[in-house]
N, C-alpha and C positions, 0 to 999 in steps of 0.2 A: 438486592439492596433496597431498604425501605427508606429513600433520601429522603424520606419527611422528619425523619426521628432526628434532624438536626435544625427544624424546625424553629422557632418562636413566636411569644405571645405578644402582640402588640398594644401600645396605649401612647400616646400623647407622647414624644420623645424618647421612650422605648418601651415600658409594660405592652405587654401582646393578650391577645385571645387567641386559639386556636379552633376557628371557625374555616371551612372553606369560602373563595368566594365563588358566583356561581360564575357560566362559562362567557358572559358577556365582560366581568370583571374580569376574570382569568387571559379573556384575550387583550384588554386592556393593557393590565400589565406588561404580556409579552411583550407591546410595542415601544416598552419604557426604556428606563437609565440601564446601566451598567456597562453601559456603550462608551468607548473609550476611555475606557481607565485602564491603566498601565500597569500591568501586573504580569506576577510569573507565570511561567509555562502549567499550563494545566496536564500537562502529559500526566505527569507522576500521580495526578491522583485519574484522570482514565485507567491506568494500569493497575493501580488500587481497587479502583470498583471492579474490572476485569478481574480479579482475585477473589473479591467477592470480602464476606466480611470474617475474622481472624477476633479469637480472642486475646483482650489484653492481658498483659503479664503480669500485671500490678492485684488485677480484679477478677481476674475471668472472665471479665463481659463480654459477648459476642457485639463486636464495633466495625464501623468503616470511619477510615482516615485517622479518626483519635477517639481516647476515651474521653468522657465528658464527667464521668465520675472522678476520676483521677487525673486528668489535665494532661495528657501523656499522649503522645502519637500511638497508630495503632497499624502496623501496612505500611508507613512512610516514616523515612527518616528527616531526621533536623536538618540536615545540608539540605534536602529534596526539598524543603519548602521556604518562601521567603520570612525573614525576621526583621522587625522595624522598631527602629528606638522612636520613641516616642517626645515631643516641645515639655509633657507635664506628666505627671502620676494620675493615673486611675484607678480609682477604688469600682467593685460594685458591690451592691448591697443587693442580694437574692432573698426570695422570701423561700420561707421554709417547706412550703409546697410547693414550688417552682418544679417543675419539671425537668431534673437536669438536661434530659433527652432535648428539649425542646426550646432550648435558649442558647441564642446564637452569643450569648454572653461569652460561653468557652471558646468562642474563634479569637477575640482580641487577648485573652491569655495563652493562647498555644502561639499566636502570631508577634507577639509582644507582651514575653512572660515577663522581661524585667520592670516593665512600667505597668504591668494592670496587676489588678490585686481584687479576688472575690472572697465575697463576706454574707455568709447567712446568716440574716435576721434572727434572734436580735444583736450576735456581734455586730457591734460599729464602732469605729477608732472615737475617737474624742477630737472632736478638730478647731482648730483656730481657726473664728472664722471669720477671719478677714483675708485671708492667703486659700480658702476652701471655697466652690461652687456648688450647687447643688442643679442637674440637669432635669428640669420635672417643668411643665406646663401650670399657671396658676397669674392668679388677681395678681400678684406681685411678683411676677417674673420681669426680667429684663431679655435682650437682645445679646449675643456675642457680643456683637457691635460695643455695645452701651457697659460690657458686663467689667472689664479693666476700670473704667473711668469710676463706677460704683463701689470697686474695692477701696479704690484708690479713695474716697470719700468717707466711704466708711472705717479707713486707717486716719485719717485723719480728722475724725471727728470723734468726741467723747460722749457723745450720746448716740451710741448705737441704737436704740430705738429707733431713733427721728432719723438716721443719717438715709436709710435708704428709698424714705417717703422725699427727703428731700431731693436724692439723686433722684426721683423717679421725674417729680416737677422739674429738674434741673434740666434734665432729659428732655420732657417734651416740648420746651421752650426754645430748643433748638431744632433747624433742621437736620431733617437726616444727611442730606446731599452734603452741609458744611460736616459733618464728622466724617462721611467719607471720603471728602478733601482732606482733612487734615493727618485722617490715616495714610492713604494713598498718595502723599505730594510725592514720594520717594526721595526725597533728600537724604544723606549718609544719615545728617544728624537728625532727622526724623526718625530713621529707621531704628535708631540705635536710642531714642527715647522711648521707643513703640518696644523695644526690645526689654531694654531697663524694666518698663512698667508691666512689663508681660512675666520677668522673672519672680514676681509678687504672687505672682497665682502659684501654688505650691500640689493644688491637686484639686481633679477633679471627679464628683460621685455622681453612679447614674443608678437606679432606680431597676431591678430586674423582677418583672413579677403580671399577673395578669393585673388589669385592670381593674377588676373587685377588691384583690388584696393587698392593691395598692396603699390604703389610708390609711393601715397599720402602720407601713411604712413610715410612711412622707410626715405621718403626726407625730413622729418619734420626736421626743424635747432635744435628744441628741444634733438633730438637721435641723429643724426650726430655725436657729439662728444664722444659717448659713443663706445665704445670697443666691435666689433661684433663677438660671438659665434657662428660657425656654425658646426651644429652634422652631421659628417660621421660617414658609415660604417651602419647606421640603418635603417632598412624596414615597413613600411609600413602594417597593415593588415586592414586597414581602408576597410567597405565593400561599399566605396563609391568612391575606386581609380580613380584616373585622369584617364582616355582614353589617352595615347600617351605619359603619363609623367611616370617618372621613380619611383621606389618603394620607392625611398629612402623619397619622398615626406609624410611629417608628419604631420597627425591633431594635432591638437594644444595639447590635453590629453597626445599625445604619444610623443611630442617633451620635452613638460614635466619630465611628468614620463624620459624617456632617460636622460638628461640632470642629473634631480638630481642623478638619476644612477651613473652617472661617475663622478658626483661632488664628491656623496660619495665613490667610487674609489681612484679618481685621485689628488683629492685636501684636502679632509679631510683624504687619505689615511689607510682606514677604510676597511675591505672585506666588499660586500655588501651583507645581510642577508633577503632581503625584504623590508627592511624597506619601502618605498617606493610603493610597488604593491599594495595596497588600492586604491592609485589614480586611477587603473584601476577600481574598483569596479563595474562601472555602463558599462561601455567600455564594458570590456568583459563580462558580461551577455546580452548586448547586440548585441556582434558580433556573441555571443553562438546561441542565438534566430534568427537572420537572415539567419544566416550559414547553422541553420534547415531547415526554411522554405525556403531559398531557392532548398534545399537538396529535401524537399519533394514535391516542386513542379517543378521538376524535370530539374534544371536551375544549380546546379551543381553535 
């Protein structure tokens, strides 16, 4: 089995490169996340790769676990693996060289077909964009945190141009600590305003592609007017890190998973319980897998 061909390109929130890193980084990582997340039994795919890999019925492709061409399992059945309803709708928008093979974009569709939806460039829906996010790093990105309270502004204001300059000022005249009071107090009826104002967000789009062919993307007039999310403070264990780039760079699975993380934090103002580490399912058994074999061939 060649677990890399399920790979990703990393960049700022999810766009990837696929560079190795060398064995100082590599042992890095090993030391990292993916520790205590709650998730299902990995048997069924050990048994999987013990079979070795099977071609799909859709394609003919020679696959492990799923096809990535046609979104379909491939070795494992839909009861054997877990399924997670998802707080909101995810779109992604793949670029057109994307490497199917190599974007971890196809785990949140086979793990959460009814909520995620992939879209190659240049299809892209037309979105409202006051109820739509766009998850991408930039001069005028916001925080999770901050990103409800900036819809909410910008549905309330008639000049979308200025609304989001002005949430931005509005934003940093406040402390952080008092928004995390007011998210956090846990009162019913806090929760249940933090609920209300979270049901506003109607979908959210992440960005799949290497980081060179990103700005085709992101410049599209189509997303322009959407309202950019960008996740700090999160690392990285992808075993395919950029060479020279910073940790903080996320494959698309793990910009993901993070994001709905602090959604259900920050906005549905919820403690978070797992809900969500399923999306990891396939991720981490195979960073587990690579992790080894690179361990046992003696590279970290």
């Amino acid at each position: 089995m060649n677990s890399l061909d399920h790979g990703q390109l990393l960049h700022p929130s999810c766009p990837d490169k696929t560079v190795f890193s060398d064995s100082s980084d590599t042992h890095e990582l090993a030391k990292q996340p993916l520790q205590g997340l709650k998730l299902a039994s990995h048997g069924v795919l050990d048994e999987a790769q013990q079979r070795g890999r099977l071609k799909c019925s859709k394609c003919g492709g020679s696959r492990m676990f799923f096809c990535y061409t046609c979104c379909s399992l491939v070795g494992v059945s839909l009861e054997e693996i877990p399924l997670i309803k998802l707080p909101v709708k995810l779109d992604i928008i793949k670029h057109p060289n994307e490497t199917d093979g190599k974007s971890t974009a196809i785990h949140a569709k086979i793990l959460a077909p009814s909520d995620v939806t992939i879209y190659t460039y240049p299809c892209i829906p037309e979105y409202e964009q006051n109820k739509v996010v766009l998850v991408f790093p930039g001069p005028g990105s916001v925080t999770v945190q901050d990103m409800m309270q900036c819809l909410h502004d910008r549905t309330n204001s008639r000049l979308h141009d200025s609304s989001d300059e002005h949430c931005r000022k509005r934003l940093r005249s406040e402390e952080a600590t008092h928004i995390a009071e007011d998210l956090g107090s846990g009162t019913p009826d806090e929760a249940k305003s933090s609920e209300s104002r979270a049901s506003s967000l109607q979908r959210v789009v992440f960005i799949d592609s290497t980081w060179n062919q990103t700005n085709k993307i992101i410049t599209d007039e189509r997303l322009q007017a959407l309202l950019q999310v960008e996740l700090k403070m999160r690392k990285t264990c992808f075993w395919r890190h950029q060479k020279g780039k910073p940790d903080t760079y996320l494959s698309t699975i793990e910009a993901i998973y993070y994001f709905l993380k602090d959604y259900h934090e920050h906005c549905l103002a919820q403690e978070y319980s797992g809900e969500y580490d399923n999306l990891l399912f396939f991720y981490a058994y195979l960073h587990s897998v690579i992790t080894k074999a690179k361990a046992a061939a003696g590279k970290c």
